[in-house]
Every structure is written in structure tokens, then in C-alpha cells.
C-alpha positions in Angstrom: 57.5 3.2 -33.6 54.5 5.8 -33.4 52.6 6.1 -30.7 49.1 7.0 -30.9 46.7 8.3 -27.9 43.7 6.0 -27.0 40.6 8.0 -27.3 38.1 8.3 -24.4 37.5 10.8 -21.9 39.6 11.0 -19.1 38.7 10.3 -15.1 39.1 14.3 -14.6 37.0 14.9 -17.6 34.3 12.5 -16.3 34.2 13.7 -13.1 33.5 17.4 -14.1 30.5 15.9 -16.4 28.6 14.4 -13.9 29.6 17.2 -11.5 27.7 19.0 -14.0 24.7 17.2 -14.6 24.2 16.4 -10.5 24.3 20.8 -10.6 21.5 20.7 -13.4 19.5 18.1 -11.5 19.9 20.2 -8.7 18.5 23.0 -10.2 15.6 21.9 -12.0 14.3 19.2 -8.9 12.2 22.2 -7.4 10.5 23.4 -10.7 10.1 19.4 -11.5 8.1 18.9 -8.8 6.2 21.8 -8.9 4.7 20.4 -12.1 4.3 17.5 -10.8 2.3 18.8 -8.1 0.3 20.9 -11.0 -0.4 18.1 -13.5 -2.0 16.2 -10.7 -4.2 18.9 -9.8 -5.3 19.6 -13.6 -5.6 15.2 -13.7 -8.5 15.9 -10.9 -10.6 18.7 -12.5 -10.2 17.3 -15.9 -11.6 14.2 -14.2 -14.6 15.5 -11.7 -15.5 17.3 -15.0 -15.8 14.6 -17.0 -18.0 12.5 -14.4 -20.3 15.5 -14.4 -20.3 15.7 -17.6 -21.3 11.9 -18.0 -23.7 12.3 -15.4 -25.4 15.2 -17.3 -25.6 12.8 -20.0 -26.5 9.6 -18.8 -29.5 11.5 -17.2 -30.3 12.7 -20.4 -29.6 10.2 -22.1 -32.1 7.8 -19.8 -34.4 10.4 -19.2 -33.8 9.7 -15.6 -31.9 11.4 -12.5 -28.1 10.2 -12.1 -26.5 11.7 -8.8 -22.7 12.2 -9.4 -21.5 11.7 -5.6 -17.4 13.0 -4.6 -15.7 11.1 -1.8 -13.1 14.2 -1.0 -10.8 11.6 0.9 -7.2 13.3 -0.2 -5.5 10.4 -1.8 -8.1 7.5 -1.5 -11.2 9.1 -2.6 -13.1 9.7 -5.9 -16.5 10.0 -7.6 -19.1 7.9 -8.6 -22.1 8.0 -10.6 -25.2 6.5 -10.2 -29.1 5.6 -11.4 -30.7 7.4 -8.7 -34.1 4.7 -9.3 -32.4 1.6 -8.6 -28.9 2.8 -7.1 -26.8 0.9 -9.4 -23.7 2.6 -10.6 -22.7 3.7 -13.6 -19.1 5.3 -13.4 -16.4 5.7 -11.2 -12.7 7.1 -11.0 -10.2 7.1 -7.7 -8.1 10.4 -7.4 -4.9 7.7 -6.7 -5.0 7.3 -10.8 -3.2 10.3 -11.4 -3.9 12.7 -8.5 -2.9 10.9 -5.2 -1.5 14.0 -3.9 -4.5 16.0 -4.6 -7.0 17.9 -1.9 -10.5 17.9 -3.0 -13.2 20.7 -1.3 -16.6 20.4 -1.3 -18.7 23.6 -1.6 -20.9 24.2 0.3 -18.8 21.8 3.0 -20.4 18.8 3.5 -22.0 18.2 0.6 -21.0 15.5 -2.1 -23.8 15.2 -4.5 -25.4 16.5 -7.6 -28.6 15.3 -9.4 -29.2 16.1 -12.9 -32.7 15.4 -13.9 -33.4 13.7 -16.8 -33.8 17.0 -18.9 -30.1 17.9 -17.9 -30.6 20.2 -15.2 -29.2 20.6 -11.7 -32.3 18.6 -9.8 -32.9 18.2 -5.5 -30.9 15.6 -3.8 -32.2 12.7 -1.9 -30.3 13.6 1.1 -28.1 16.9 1.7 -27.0 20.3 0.2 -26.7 20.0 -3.6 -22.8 20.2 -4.9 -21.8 23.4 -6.8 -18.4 23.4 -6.7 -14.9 21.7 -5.4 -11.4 23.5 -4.7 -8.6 21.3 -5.4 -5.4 22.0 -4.0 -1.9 20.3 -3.6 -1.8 17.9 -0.4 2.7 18.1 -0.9 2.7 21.5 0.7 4.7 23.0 -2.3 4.7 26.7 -3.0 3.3 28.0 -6.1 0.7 25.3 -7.1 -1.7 26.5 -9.3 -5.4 25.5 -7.7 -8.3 24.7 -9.4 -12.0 24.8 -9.3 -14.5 23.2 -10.7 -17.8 24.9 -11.1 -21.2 23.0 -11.4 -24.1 25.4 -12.7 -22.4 28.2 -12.2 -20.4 27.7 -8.6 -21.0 28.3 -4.8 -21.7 32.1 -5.6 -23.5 31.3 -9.0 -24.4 34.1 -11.6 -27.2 36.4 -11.0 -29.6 35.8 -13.5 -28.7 32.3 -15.0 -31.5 30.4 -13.0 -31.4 26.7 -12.9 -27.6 26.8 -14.8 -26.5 23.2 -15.7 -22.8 24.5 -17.0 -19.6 22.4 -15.8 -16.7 25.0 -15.6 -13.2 24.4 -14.9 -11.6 27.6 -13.6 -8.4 29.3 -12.2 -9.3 31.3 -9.0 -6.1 33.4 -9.7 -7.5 35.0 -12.7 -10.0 37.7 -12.8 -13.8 36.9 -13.1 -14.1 38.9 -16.3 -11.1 36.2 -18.0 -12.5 32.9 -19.2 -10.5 31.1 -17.1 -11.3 33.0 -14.1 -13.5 32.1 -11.5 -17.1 34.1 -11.3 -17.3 36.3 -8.6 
């Protein structure tokens, strides 16, 4: 009679596989969540720039002022655009879609709002310091996130010379100011 062996791995072999993959997992759980922690804080510029930039072009757009207004609330807040004539609003987005764990800074502190004019340019607020910039930062308390900031006309410190700017920057504060994706001085 021949004998012949039944294929399969055996409970050793199986044992030393997943011992294997749990080490891997191990491994790779801190530089996981690390990304994590920076995809949420590129989801929250990407999407305070985008309602600036809508609110730049809804004012233009209806020749009128919008105000683009942050809530910084870390996890519940978000932005909102609005018709400054009538207060209706336009456009809104909650940092919980996609940047939950993400900690917003208004600059100058305490302010929340920016009005474009209907020309496209940085205009007075109805109440309050005008919004030139916010710092977003990791709420998770991980080392080595990368920070963000986005710049309206030109930032907190704005650029000598540009006047009334109207520019909507996304910028790394770890790069140099002369690098594009550096921060201005």
C-alpha cells in the first residue's frame, strides 16, 4: 500500500506565521498611526482652504461680502459660510468628517472670521479681529505629527509690501520661509 502525506501546514508551522505577522503588526502600529494622525491634519487644511476659497468666490461671484466663520471646537467644530446681507448660509463642513482628532488655532486668538468683499479682497468684519491664519495640530498627543497652517492674505505676520493680499496658502511651518511650502516669516 503507498502512503501519501496530506498536504497543509502543520500546527507548528502555523503558529510561527502568525507569531510573525502579530511581530509585523507590532512594528508598523506606531508609524500607522502616525499617518493617521497626519492625514487628518492635511483633511483639515485641505478643507478650511477650500471654504476660503468658495467664500472668495461666492463673494465674487455675487458681488457681495461672504464671511467664512471657523468654530475651532477640537473634534466638533467646523466652518461656515455665509451672505453677510441677509445671513443665510451658503457652506459648511464639521472637522468630525475626516479630522476629528484635529486642533484648530485661530490667529490672531479669538478671532473666527473673514470677509471677502465682493471684488475678492480681504474686507472689515462686522464684529471682531479679521482671520489671517489657523495652526492645526494633532489633539492624539503623538510625536512627530506634521502641523499645518493655513494662511489667509498672507498670514498673521503677512508680507511687507503685498497690501490688501487675498492669497489662501497652505503651508508647513517646518520648512524655511524661502521654500514654497514654508511658512512666511
Amino acid at each position: 500500500m503507498l502512503r501519501t502525506r496530506a498536504s497543509g501546514f502543520t500546527l507548528v508551522e502555523l503558529l510561527i506565521g502568525l507569531g510573525i505577522a502579530a511581530l509585523l503588526m507590532v512594528l508598523a502600529l506606531p508609524s500607522f498611526a502616525l499617518w493617521i494622525a497626519d492625514s487628518q491634519i492635511r483633511a483639515a487644511a485641505e478643507s478650511i482652504a477650500t471654504g476660503l476659497r468658495y467664500a472668495q468666490g461666492e463673494a465674487i461671484k455675487r458681488n457681495s461680502q461672504v464671511a467664512f466663520t471657523i468654530d475651532p471646537t477640537t473634534g466638533t467644530g467646523g466652518w461656515t459660510t455665509t451672505l453677510v446681507m441677509d445671513g443665510s448660509t451658503l457652506q459648511g463642513a464639521a472637522f468630525a468628517e475626516g479630522a476629528g482628532k484635529v486642533k484648530p488655532t485661530a490667529v490672531p486668538l479669538g478671532s473666527t472670521t473673514v470677509t471677502f468683499t465682493g471684488l475678492g479682497q480681504i474686507g472689515p468684519n462686522a464684529v471682531g479681529a479679521t482671520l489671517t491664519e489657523v495652526d492645526l495640530t494633532s489633539s492624539t498627543g503623538i510625536a512627530g505629527t506634521r502641523d499645518l497652517n493655513v494662511l489667509v492674505g498672507g498670514g498673521a505676520s503677512g508680507v511687507a509690501g503685498q497690501g490688501n493680499r487675498t492669497g489662501i496658502k497652505i503651508c508647513d511651518p517646518k520648512w524655511p520661509a524661502t521654500d514654497p511650502k514654508g511658512c512666511p516669516g
